[in-house]
MIDOSE-1310 file (N, C-alpha, C; in nm, 2 decimals, decimal comma, always signed):
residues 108
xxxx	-0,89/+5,72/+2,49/-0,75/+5,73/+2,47/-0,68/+5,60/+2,51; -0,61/+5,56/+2,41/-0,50/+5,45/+2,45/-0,42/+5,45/+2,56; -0,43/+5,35/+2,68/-0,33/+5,40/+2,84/-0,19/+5,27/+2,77; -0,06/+5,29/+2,76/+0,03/+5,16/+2,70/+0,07/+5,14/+2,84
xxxx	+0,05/+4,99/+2,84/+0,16/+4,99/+3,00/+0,28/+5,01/+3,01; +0,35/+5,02/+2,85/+0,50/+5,07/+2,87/+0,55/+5,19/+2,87; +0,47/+5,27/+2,88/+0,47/+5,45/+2,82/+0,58/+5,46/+2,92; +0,70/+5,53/+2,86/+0,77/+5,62/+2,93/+0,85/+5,71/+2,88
xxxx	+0,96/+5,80/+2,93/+1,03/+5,88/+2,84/+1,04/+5,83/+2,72; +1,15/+5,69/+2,79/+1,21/+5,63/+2,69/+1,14/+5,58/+2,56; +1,02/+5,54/+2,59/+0,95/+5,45/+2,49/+0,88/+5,54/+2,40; +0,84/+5,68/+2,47/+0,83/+5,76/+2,40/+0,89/+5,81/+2,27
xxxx	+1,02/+5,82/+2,28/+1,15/+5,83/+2,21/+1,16/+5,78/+2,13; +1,14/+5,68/+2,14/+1,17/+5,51/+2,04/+1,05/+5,55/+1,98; +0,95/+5,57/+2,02/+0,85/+5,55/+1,90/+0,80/+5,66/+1,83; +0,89/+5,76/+1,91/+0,85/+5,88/+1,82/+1,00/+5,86/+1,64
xxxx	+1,11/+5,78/+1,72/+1,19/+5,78/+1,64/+1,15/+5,69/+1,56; +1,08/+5,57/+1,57/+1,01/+5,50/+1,45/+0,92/+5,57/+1,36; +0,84/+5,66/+1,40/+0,75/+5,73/+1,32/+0,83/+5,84/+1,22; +0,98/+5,86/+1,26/+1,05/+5,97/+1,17/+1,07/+5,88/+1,07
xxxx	+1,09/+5,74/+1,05/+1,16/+5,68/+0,94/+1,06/+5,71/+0,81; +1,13/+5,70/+0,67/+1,14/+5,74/+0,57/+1,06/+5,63/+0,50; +1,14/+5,58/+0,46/+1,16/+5,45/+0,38/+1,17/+5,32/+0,45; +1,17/+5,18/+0,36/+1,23/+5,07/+0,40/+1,40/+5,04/+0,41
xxxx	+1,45/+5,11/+0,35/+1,56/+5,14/+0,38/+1,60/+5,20/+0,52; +1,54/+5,33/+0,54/+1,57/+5,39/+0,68/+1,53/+5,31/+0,82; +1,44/+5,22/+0,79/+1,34/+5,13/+0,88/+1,49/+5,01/+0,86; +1,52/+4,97/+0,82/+1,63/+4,85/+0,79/+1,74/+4,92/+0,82
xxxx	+1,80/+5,00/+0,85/+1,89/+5,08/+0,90/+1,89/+5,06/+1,06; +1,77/+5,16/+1,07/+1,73/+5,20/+1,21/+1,70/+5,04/+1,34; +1,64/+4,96/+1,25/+1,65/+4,84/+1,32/+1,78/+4,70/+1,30; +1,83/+4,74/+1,26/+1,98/+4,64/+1,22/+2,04/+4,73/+1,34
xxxx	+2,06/+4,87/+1,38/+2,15/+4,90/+1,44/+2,10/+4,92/+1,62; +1,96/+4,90/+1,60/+1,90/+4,87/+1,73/+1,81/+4,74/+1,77; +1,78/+4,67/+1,73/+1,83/+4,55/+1,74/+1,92/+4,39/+1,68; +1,94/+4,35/+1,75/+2,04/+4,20/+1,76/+1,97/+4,12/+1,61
xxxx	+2,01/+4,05/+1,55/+1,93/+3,99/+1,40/+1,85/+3,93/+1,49; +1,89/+3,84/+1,59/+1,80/+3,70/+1,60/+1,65/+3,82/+1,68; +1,68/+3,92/+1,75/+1,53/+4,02/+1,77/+1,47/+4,06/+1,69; +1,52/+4,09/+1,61/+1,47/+4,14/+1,45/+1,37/+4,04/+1,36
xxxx	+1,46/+3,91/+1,36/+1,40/+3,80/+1,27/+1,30/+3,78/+1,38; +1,26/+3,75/+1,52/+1,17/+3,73/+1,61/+1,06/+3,84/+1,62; +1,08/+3,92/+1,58/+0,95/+4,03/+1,58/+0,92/+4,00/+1,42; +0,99/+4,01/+1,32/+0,93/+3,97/+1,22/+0,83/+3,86/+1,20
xxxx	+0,89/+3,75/+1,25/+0,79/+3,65/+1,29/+0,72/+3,61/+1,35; +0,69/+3,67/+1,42/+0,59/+3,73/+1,52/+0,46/+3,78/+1,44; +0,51/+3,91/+1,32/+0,39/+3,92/+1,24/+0,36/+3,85/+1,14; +0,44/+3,79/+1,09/+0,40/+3,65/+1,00/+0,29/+3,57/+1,05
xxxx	+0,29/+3,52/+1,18/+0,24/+3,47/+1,24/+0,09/+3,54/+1,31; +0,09/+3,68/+1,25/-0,02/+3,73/+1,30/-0,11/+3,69/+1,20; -0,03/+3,74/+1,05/-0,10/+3,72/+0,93/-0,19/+3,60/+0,93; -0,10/+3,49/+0,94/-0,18/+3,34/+0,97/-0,23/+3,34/+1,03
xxxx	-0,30/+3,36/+1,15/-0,36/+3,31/+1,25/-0,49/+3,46/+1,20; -0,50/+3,53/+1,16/-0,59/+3,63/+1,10/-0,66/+3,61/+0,98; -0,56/+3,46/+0,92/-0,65/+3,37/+0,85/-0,68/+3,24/+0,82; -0,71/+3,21/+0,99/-0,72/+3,11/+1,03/-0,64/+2,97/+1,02
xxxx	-0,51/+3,00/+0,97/-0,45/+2,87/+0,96/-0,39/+2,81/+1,12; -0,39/+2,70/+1,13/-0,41/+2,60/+1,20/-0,25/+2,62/+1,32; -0,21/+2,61/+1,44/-0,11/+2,62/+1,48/+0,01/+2,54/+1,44; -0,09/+2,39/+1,41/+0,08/+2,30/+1,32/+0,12/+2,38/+1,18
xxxx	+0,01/+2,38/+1,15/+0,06/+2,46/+1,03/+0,08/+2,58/+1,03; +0,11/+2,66/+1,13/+0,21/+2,78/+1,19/+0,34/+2,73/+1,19; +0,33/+2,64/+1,28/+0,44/+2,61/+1,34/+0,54/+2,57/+1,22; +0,47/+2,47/+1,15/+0,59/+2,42/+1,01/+0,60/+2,56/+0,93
xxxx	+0,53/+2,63/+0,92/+0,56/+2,71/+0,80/+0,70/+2,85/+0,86; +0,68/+2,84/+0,93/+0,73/+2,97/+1,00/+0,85/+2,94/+1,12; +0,83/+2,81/+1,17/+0,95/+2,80/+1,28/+0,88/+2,84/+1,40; +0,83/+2,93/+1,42/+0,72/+2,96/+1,55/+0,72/+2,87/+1,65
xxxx	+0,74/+2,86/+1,77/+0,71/+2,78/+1,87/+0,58/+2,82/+1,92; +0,47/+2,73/+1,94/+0,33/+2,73/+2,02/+0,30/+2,81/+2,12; +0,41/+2,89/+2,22/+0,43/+2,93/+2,27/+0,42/+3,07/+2,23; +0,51/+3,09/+2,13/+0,50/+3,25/+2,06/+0,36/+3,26/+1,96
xxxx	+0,31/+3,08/+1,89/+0,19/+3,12/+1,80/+0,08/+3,18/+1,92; +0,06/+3,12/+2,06/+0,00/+3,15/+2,14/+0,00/+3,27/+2,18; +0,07/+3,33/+2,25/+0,11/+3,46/+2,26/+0,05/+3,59/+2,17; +0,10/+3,57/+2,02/+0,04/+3,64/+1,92/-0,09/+3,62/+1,94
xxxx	-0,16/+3,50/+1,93/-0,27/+3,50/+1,93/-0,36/+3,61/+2,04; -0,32/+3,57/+2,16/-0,35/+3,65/+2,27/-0,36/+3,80/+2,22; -0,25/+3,85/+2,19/-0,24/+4,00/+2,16/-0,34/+4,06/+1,99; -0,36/+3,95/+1,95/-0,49/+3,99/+1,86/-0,63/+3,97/+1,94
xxxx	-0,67/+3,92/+2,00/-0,76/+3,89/+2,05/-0,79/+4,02/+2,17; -0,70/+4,02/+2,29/-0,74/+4,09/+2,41/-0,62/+4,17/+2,37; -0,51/+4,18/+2,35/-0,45/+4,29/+2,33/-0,50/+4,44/+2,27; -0,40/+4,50/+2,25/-0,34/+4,68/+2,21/-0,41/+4,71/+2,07
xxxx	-0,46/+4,60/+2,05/-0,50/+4,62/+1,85/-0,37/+4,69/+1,79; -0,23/+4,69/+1,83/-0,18/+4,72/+1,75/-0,15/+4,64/+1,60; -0,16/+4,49/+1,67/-0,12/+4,40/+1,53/-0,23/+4,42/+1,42; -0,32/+4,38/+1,47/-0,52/+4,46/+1,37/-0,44/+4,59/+1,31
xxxx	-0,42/+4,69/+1,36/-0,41/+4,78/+1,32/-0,31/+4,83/+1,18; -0,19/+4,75/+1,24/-0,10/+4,74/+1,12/-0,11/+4,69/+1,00; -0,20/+4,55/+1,07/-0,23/+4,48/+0,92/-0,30/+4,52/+0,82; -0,39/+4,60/+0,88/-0,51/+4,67/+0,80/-0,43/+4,80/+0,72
xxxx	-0,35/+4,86/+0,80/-0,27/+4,96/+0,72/-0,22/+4,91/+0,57; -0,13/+4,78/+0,60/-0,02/+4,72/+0,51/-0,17/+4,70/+0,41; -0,27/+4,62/+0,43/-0,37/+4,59/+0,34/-0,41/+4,69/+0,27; -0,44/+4,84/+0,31/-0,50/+4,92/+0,29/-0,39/+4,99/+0,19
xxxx	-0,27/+5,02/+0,20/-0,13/+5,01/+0,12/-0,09/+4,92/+0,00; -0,15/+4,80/+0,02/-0,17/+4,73/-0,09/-0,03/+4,66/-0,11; +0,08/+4,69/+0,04/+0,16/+4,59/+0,11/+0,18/+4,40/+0,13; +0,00/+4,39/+0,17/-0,02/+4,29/+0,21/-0,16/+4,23/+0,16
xxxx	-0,19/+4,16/+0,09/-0,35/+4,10/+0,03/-0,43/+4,13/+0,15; -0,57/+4,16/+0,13/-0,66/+4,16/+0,22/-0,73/+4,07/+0,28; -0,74/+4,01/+0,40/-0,82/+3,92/+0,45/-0,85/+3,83/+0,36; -0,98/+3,88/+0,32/-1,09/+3,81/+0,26/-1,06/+3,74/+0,13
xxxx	-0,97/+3,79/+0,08/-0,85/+3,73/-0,03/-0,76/+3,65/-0,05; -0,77/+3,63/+0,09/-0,69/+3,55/+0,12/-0,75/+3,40/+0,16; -0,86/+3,44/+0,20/-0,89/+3,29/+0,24/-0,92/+3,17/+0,13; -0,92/+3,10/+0,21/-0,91/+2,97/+0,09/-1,03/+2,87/+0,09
């Protein structure tokens, strides 16, 4: 079983309230009104940035494509590697959805 180091009421809450959303719409709702844009556009790109780096593109070429500071491509990086597998996890969802091209389709 997964231990999160952030588990608490609250976070509980939040993510049970993420799991109620509907749509992309309700998801765009729900996060416009709970977080700030510039949080929003920064978690977004955050997974942009996971995408890349899950197909091996190169950090300058993170960095130009996406705005990303080395700091955040690093970061992400970390959290795919030794992290929560949440980002793995998602991505493979979105893939599996047919959201996002698959890996292997992607490479060049």
């Amino acid at each position: 079983m997964f231990e999160s180091k952030v588990r608490s009421e609250q976070t509980d809450l939040l993510m049970e309230a993420v799991l109620r959303l509907e749509s992309v719409e309700d998801a765009y709702r729900f996060f416009e009104d709970i977080c700030t844009i510039p949080e929003l556009k920064s978690i977004a790109q955050r997974l942009e940035v996971a995408v890349m780096l899950r197909d091996h593109v190169t950090y300058q070429e993170i960095a130009r494509r996406t705005g990303a500071s080395s700091a955040t491509i690093s970061r992400v990086n970390r959290a795919l590697i030794y992290g929560a597998d949440g980002y793995n996890r998602v991505l493979l969802a979105l893939e599996r959805d047919g959201k996002l091209e698959a890996q292997d389709s992607r490479a060049e």
